[in-house]
C-alpha positions as CSV (number, residue, x, y, z in Angstrom):
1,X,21.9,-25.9,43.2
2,X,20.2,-23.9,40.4
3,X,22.2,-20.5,41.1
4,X,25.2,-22.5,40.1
5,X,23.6,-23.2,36.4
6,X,25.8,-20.1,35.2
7,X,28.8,-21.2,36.3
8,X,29.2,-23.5,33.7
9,X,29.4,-20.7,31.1
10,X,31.1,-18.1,33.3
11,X,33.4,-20.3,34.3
12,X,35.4,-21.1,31.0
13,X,34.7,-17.6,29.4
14,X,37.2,-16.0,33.0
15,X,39.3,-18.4,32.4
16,X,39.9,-17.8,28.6
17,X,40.0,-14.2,29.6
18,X,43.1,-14.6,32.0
19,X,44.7,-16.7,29.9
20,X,43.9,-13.9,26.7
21,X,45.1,-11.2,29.2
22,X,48.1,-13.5,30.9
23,X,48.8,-16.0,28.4
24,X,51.6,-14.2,26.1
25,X,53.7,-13.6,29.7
26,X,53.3,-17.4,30.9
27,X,55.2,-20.0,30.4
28,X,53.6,-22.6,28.0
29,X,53.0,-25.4,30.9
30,X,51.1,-22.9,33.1
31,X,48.9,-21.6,30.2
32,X,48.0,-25.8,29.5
33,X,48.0,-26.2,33.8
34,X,45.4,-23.3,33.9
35,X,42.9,-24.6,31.1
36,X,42.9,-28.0,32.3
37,X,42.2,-27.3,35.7
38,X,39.5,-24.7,34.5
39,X,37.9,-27.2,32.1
40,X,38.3,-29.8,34.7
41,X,36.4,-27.8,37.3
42,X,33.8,-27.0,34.9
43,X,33.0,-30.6,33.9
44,X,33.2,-31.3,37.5
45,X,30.6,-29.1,38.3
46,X,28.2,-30.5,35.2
47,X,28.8,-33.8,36.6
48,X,27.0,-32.6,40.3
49,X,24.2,-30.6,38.5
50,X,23.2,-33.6,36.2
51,X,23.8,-36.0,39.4
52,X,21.0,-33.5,40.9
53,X,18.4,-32.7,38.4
54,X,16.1,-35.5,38.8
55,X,13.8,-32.2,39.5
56,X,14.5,-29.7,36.6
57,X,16.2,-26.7,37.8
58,X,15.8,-23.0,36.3
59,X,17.5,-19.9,37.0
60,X,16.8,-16.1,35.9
61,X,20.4,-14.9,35.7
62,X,21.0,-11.8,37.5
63,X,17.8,-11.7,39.4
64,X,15.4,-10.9,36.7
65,X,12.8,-12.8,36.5
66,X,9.7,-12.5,34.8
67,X,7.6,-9.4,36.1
68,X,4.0,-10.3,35.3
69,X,3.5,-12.0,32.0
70,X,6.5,-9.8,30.5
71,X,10.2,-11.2,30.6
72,X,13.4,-9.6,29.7
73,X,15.8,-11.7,31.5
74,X,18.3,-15.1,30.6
75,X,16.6,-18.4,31.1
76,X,19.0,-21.3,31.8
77,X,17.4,-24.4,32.2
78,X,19.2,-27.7,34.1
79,X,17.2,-30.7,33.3
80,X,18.8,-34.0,32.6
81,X,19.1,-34.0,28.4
82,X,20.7,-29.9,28.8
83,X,23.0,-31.0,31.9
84,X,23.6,-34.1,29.8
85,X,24.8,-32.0,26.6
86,X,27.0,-29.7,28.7
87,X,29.1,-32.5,31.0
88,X,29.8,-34.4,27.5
89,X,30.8,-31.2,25.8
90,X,33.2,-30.4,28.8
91,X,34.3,-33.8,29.0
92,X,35.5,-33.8,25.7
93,X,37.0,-30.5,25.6
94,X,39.2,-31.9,28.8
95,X,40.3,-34.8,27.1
96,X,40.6,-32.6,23.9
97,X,43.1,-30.4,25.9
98,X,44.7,-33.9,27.6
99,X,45.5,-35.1,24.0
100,X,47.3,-31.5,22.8
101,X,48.7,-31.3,25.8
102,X,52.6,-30.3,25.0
103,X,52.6,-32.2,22.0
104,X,50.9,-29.3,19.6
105,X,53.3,-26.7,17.8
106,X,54.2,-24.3,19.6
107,X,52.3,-21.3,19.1
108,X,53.7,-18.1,17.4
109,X,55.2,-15.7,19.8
110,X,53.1,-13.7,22.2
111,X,49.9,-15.7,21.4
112,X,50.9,-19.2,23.6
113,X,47.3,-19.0,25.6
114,X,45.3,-18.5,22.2
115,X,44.7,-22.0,21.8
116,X,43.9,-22.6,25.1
117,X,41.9,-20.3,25.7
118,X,39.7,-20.8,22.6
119,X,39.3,-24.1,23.6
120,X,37.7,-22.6,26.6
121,X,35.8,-20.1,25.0
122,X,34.4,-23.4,22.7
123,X,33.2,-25.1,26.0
124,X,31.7,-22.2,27.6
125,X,29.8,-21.4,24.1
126,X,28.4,-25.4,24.0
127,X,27.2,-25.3,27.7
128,X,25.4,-21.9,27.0
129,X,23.9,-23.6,23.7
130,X,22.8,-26.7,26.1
131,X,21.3,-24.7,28.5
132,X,19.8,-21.6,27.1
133,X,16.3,-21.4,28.1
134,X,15.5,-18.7,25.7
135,X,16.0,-18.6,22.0
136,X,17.6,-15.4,21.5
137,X,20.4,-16.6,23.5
138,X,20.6,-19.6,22.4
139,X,21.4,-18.0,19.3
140,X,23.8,-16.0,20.9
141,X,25.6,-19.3,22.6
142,X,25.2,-20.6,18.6
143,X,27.1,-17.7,17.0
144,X,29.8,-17.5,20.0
145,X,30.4,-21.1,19.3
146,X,30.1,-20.8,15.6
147,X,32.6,-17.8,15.8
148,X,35.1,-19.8,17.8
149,X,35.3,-23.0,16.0
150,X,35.7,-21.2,12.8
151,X,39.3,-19.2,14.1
152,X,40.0,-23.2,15.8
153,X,39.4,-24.9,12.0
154,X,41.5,-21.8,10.4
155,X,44.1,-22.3,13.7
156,X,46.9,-22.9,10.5
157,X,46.5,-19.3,9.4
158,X,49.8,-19.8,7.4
159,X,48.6,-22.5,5.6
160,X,45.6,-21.5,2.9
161,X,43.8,-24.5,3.0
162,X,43.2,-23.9,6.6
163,X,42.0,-20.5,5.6
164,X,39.7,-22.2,2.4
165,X,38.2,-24.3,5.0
166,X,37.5,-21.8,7.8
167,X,36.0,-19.6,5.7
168,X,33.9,-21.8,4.0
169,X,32.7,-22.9,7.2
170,X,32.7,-20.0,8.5
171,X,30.0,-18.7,5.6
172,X,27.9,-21.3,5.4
173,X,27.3,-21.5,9.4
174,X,26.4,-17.7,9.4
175,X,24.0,-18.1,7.0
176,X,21.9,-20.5,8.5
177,X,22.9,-18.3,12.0
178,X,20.5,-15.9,10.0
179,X,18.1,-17.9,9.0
180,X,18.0,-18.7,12.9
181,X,17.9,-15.2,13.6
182,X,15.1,-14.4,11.6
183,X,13.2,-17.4,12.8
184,X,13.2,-16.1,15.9
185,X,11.8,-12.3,14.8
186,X,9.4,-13.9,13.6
187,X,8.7,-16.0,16.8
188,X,8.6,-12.6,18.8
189,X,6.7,-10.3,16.5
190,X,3.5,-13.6,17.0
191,X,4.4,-13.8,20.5
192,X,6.0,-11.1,22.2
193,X,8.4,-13.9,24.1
194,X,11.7,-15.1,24.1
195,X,11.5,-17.7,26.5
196,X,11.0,-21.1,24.9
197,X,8.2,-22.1,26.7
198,X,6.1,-18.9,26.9
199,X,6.9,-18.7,23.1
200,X,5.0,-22.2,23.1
201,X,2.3,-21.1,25.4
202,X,1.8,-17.8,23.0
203,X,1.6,-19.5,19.8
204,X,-1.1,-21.8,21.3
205,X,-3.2,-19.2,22.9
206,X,-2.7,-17.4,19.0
207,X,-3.7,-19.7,16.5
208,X,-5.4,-22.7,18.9
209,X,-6.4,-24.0,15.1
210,X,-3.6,-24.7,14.1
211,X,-0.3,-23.3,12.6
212,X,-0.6,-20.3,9.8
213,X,2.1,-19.1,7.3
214,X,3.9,-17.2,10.4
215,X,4.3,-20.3,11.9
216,X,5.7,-22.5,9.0
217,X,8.3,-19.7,7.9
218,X,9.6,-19.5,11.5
219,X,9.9,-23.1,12.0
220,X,11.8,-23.8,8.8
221,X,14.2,-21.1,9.1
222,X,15.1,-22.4,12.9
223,X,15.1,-25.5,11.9
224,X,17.3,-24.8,9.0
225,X,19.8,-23.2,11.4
226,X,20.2,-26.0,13.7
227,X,20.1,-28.2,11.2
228,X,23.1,-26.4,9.2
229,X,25.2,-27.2,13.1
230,X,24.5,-30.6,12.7
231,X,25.8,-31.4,9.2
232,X,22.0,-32.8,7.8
233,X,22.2,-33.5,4.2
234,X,21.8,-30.7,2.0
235,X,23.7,-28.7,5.1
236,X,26.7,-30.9,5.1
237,X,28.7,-30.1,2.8
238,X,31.1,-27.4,5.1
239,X,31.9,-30.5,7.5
240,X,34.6,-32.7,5.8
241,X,36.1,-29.4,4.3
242,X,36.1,-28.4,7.6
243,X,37.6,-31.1,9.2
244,X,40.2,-31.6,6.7
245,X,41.8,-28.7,7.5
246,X,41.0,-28.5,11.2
247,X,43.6,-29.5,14.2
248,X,43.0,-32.5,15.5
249,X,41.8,-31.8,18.7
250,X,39.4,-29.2,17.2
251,X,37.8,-32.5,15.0
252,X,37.6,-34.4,18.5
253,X,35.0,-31.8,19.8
254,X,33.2,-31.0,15.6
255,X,32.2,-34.3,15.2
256,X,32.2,-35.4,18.8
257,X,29.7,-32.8,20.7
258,X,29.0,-29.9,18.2
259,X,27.1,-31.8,15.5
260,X,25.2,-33.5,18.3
261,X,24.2,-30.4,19.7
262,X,22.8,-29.3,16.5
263,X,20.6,-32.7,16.8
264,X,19.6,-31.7,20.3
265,X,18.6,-28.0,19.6
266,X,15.6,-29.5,17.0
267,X,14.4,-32.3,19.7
268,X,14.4,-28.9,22.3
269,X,12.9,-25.8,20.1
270,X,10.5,-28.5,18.9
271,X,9.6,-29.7,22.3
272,X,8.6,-26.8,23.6
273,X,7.9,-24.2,21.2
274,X,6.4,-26.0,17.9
275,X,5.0,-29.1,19.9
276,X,1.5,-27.6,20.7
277,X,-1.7,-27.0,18.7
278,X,-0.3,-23.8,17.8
279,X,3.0,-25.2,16.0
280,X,3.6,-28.2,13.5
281,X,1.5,-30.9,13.5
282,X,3.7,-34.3,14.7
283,X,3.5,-36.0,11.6
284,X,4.4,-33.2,9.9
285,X,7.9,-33.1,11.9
286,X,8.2,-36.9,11.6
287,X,7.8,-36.7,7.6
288,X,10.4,-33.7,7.7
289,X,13.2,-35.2,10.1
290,X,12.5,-38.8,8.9
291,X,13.0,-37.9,5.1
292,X,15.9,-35.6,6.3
293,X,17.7,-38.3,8.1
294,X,17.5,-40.9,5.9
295,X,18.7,-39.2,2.8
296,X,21.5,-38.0,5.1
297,X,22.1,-41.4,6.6
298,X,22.8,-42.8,3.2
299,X,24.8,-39.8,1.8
300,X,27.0,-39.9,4.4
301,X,27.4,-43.3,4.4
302,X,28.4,-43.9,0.5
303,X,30.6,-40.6,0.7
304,X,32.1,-42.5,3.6
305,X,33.4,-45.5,1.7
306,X,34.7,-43.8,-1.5
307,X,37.0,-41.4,0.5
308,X,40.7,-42.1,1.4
309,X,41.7,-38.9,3.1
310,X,41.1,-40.6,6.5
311,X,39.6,-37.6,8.1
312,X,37.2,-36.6,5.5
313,X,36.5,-40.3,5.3
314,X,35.7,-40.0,9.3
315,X,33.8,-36.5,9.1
316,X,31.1,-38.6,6.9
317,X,31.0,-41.3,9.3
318,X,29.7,-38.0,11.6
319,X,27.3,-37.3,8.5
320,X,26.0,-40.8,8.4
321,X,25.2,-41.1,12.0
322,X,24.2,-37.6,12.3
323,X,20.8,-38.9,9.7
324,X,20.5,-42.2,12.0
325,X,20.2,-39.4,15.1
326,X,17.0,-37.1,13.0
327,X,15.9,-40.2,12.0
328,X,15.3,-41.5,16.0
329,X,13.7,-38.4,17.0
330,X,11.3,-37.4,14.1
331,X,9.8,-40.4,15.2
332,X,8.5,-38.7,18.9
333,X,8.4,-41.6,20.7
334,X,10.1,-41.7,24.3
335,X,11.9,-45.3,23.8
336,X,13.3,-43.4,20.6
337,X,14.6,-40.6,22.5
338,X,16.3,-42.4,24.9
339,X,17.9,-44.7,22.0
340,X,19.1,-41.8,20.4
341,X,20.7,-39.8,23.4
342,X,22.3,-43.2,24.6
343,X,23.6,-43.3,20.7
344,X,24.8,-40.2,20.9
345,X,26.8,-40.3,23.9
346,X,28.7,-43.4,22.7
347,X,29.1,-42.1,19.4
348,X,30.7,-39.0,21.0
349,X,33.9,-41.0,22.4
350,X,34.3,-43.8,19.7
351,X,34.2,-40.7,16.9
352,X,37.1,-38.8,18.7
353,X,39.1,-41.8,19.6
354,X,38.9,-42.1,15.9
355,X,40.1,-38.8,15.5
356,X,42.4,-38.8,17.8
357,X,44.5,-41.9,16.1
358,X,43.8,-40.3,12.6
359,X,46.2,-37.4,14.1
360,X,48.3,-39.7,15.7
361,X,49.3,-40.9,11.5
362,X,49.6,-37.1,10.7
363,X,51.9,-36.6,13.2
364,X,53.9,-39.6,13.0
365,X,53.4,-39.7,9.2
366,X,52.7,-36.3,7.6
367,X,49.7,-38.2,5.9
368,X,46.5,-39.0,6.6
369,X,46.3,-40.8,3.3
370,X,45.1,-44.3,3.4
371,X,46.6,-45.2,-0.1
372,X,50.1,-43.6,0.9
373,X,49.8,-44.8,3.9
374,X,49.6,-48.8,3.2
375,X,51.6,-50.8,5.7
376,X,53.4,-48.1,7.2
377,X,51.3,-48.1,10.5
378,X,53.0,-51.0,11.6
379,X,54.6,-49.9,14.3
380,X,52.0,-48.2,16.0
381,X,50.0,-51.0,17.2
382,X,48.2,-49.0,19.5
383,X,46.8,-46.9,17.8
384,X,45.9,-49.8,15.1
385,X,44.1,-51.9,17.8
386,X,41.9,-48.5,19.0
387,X,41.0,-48.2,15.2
388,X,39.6,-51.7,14.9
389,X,37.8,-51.1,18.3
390,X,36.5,-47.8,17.3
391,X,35.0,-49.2,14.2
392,X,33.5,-52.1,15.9
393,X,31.8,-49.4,18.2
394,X,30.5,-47.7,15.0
395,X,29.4,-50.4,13.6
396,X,27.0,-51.2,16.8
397,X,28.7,-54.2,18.2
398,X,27.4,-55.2,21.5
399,X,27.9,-53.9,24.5
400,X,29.4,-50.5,23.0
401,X,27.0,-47.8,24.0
402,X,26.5,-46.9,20.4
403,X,25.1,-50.4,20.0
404,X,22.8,-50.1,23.2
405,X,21.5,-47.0,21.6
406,X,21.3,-47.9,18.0
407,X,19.3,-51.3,18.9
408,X,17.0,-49.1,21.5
409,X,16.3,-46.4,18.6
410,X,15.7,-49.4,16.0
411,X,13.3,-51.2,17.9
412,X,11.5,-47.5,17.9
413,X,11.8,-47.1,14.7
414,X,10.7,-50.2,13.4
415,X,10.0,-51.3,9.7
416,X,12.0,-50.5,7.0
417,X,14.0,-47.9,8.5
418,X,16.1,-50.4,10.3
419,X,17.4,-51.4,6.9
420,X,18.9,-47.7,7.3
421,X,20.5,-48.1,10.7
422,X,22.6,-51.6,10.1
423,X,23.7,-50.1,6.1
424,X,24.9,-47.1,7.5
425,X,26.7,-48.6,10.6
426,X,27.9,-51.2,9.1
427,X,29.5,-49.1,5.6
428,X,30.7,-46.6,7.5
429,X,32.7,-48.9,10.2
430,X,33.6,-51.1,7.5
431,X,35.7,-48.0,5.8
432,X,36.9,-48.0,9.3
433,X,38.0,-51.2,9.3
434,X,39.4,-51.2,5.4
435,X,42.0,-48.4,6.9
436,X,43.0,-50.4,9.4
437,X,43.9,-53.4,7.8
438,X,45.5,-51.5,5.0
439,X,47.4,-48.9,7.3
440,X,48.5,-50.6,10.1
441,X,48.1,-54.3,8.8
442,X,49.6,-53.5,5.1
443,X,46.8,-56.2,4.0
444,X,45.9,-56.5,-0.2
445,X,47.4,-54.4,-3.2
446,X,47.8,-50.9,-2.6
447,X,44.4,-49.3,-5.0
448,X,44.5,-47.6,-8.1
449,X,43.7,-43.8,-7.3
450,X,40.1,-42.5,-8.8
451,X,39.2,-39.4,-9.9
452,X,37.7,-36.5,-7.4
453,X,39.2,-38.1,-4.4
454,X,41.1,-36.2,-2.3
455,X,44.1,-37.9,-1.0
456,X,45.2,-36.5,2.2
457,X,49.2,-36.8,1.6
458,X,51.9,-34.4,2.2
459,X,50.1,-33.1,4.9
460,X,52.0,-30.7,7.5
461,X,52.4,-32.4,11.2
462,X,50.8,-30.2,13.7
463,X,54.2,-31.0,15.9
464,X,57.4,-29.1,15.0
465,X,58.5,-31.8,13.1
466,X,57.7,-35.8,12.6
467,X,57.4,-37.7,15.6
468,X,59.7,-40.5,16.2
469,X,57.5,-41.5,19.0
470,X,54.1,-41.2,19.9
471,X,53.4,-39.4,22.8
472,X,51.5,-41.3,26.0
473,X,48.7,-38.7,25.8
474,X,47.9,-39.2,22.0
475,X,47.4,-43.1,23.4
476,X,45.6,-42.9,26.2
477,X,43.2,-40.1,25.7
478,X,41.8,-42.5,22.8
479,X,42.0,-45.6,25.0
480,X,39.9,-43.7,27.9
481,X,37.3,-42.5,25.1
482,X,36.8,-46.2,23.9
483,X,36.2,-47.6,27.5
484,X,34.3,-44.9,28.2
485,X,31.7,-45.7,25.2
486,X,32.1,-49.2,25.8
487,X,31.2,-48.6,29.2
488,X,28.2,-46.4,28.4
489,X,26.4,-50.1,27.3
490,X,28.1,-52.3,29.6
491,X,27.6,-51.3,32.8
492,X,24.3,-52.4,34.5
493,X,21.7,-49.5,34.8
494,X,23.2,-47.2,33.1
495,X,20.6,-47.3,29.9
496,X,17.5,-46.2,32.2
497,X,20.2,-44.3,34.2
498,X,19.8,-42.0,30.6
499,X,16.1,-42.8,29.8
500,X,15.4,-41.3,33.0
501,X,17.4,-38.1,32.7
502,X,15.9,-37.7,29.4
503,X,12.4,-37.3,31.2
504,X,10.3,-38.7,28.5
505,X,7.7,-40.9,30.1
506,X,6.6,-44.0,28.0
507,X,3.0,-45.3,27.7
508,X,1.1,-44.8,31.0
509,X,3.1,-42.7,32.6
510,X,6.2,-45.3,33.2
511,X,9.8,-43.9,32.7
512,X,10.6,-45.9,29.0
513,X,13.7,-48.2,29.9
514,X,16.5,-48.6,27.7
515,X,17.7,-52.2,27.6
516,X,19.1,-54.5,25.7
517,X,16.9,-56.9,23.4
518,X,17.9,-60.2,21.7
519,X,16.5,-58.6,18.5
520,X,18.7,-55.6,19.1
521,X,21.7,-57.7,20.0
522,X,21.1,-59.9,16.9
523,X,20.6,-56.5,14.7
524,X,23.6,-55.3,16.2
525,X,26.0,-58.2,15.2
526,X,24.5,-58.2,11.8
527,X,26.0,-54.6,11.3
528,X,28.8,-55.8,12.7
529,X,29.4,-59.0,10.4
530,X,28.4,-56.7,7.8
531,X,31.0,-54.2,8.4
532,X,33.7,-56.9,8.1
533,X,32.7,-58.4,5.2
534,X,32.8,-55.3,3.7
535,X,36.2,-54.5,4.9
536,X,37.1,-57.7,4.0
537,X,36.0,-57.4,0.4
538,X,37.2,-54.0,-0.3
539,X,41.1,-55.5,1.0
540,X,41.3,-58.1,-1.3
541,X,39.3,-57.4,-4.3
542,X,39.4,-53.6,-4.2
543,X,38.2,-53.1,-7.7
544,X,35.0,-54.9,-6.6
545,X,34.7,-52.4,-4.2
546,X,35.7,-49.0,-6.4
547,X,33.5,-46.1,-7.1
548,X,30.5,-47.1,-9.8
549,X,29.7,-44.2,-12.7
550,X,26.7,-43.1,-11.0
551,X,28.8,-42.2,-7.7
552,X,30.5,-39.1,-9.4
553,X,27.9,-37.1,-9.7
554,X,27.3,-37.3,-5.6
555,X,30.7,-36.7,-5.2
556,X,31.7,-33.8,-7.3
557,X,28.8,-31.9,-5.4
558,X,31.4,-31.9,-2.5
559,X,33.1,-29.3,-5.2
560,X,34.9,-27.2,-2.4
561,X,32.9,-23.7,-3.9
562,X,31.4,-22.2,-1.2
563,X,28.9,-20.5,-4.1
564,X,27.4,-24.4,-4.2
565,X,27.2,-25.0,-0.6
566,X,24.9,-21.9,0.0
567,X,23.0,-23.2,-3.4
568,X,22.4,-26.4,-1.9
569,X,21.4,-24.6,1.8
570,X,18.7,-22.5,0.0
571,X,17.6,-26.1,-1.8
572,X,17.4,-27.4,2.2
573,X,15.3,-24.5,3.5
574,X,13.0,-24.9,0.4
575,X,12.9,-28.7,0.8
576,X,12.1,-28.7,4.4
577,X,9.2,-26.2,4.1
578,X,7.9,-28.3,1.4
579,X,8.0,-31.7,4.1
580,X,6.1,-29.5,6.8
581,X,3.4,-27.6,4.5
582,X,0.9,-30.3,4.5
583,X,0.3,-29.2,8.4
584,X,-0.6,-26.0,7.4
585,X,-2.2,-26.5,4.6
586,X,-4.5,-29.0,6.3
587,X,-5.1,-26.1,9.1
């Protein structure tokens, strides 16, 4: 089964290349036929490999492996958490494609594959990510993916906010690609390895006493990298400018598989090339990620409830949970790990579901605007009930997956940091759940405006025109998503189904089980009850609710100059070196 690893990046990169090379001379329903089956075929095939990898699989593509203790070939690995990341990234990428499928305007002449096949291109990138052995190419799956989600959020090239916000991205990713880059010089010039584990094994056999100033610089400026992908606060601010201006179906896969993989890049690199006695020292991580995620957990989650463009509003929902994610695994224990990637997984469909009915208002609309928007979603009670549900899933409500997860990472966590998990759930589903009632429910006064938000009306329908009717595939591809993460905690097993892909045994050796708890239950109805209250309050006594003076100064750093978003990067490397120095000084 290992030889078959590559297939899940060589597959989708032919296919985008037929339909690059075919596309302009096909008729639109073959170019959509040919991506769906492709992407179908691929997620297929990670479905089998992860069904198989109860033994971890690696393969030397193209025949080179290691000669001696030298090694100049590409490591892919197929364990459980990589074959994991790459069947959710080409799960959602099919039901990405299912939910454009015929409805998205049609694209210029001569170009009608170029969607299509950078979708494809996207999937193949995030299975290369997942499964790159080696950190050079991981950074080359990084930048390829990077690359490709910048000309998918710039898609609109006629429009110059599409352009502001690809660019923007597009700046601020490639910087901390670099910092990657150089991360990983510095990595080879120690160790003389690319591989992540003989990387590992070289830096223990170097400096056995501990890390030195080599070590620190390289593990900040990786770290700095991945942590740019996933949107950690002070990294974030390129995400809701991003998906502001992105298509829809472009948000589904940012927020739904990207930013997580960003997450799971730190718990790999730190696994097995910083974890020994020749990288940072545990706590050291922990006080770094823990500090990290919790200032991002909270960020997110204020910036959350003072927005009313609906999908900036839902792009720091991605922020908040994104902090609740760093938060779970700078603790290094297994039971957190398996919390977190059960999280993440139900997470991934409730947040584009979500999406996927904010576009559904676009299109129906031309707005995504919640204030403009008040009462007029009436009609589309579909799409109003998946709302509710999907905030109810963000919120942690029993037996969503994201509640399974969030009360397994909690229970990990412990202490005061579970204060952190039911705020953030519960303030950013309650935005959730303010929209709804407002939008499709028409409940309280419409709200006075306030300064620095961004309103999200008079937006352009990514259909030809207004839609009259919603399609069946912009309904159901949400509906699947939300049984799918409501599934993810529901069904019997399915928790230590994950713990045990995950690999990380508990004390004594035992597989850690991921189950529910009544404390975890309890916790997770808390957030829940929370959420609606909130909701509740902000609907009929929105001035209760409104932004406080000391808000503005947090939300005019979201000032839309890319000048200030590298500012505030440079502030994140600095800040993060200054949470893992104590290791080496202590060394």
């Amino acid at each position: 089964m290992r030889h078959l690893l590559p297939l899940l990046v060589a597959l989708p990169l032919l296919g985008a290349a037929l339909l690059a090379a075919t596309g302009r001379r096909l008729p639109r329903i073959a170019v959509e036929i040919t991506g769906f089956v492709v992407c179908g075929g691929t997620a297929a095939l990670a479905l089998v490999l992860l069904l198989n990898s109860a033994q971890p699989m690696t393969e030397w593509v193209g025949a080179w492996p290691p000669a001696g203790r030298e090694s100049v070939g590409i490591l892919v690995v197929g364990d459980g958490p990589a074959l994991g990341m790459a069947t959710l990234a080409s799960l959602l990428t099919l039901a990405a494609l299912a939910y454009s499928w015929r409805y998205f305007d049609a694209p210029p002449h001569g170009l009608t594959g170029a969607f299509t096949a950078l979708m494809l291109v996207f999937q193949g990138a995030m299975c290369g990510f997942a499964l790159a052995g080696d950190l050079f190419n991981a950074f080359v799956f990084f930048e390829l993916m990077s690359v490709v989600a910048y000309a998918l959020t710039g898609y609109r090239i006629d429009e110059a906010k599409a352009v502001q916000g690809a660019l923007t991205f597009g700046i601020v990713n490639s910087l901390g690609a670099y910092a990657l880059l150089m991360g990983i010089a510095l990595l080879y010039a120690r160790t003389g390895e690319l591989a992540m584990t003989r990387i590992g094994h070289g830096l223990d056999a170097a400096g056995p006493g501990g890390p030195d100033a080599l070590v620190l610089a390289s593990f900040v400026l990786v770290l700095t990298g991945l942590l740019v992908k996933a949107a950690a606060v002070p990294f974030h601010f390129w995400l809701p400018d991003a998906h502001a201006v992105a298509p829809t179906p472009v948000c589904m896969l940012l927020s739904g598989v990207m930013v997580e993989l960003g997450a799971y890049g730190v718990w790999r690199v730190y696994g097995t090339v910083f974890a020994g006695p020749g990288g940072i020292p545990a706590a050291d991580l922990t006080r770094a990620l823990v500090t990290l995620g919790a200032l991002t957990a909270v960020t997110g989650a204020v910036m959350c409830w003072y927005q009313r463009h609906i999908k900036r509003l839902l792009a720091y929902s991605t922020v908040a949970h994104t902090g609740l994610f760093l938060v779970g695994l700078g603790v290094l224990t297994p039971e957190a790990d398996d919390g977190v990637a059960l999280y993440l997984l139900g997470h991934a469909g409730v947040k584009a579901a979500l999406f996927a009915c904010a576009g559904a208002l676009l299109d129906r609309f031309g707005s995504v605007d919640e204030h403009s928007l008040h009462g007029r979603g009436r009609p589309l009670r579909a799409t109003g009930v998946m709302c509710a549900v999907g905030a109810l899933g963000l919120a942690g409500l029993p037996p969503f997956g994201t509640a399974l997860g969030k009360a397994v990472t909690e229970e990990a966590v412990g202490g005061p940091l579970t204060v952190v998990y039911v705020a953030a759930s519960a303030i950013t589903a309650g935005a959730v759940l303010r929209v709804t009632a407002r939008v499709f429910l028409g409940l309280g006064p419409r709200p006075r405006d306030a300064e620095y938000e961004t309103s999200g009306s008079d937006e352009e329908p990514e259909t030809t025109g207004l839609l009259s009717r919603i399609p069946d595939t912009m309904t159901t591809v949400p509906a699947v998503l939300l049984a799918a993460a409501l599934a993810a905690g529901a069904v019997p097993g399915f928790g230590p189904l994950v713990a045990r892909s995950v690999g990380r045994p508990g004390p004594g050796g035992a597989d850690a089980a991921a189950h529910w708890t009544a404390h975890g239950v309890l916790l997770g109805v808390a957030s829940t009850v929370l959420a609606v209250a909130l909701a509740g309050l902000a609907v009929t006594r929105p001035d209760r609710t409104a932004a406080p003076g000391w808000a503005a100064p947090l939300r005019r750093l979201q000032s839309g100059h890319v000048g200030d978003y590298v500012a505030w990067l440079l502030v994140g490397t600095t800040v993060l070196g200054a949470l893992a120095l104590p290791g080496v000084l202590g060394s």
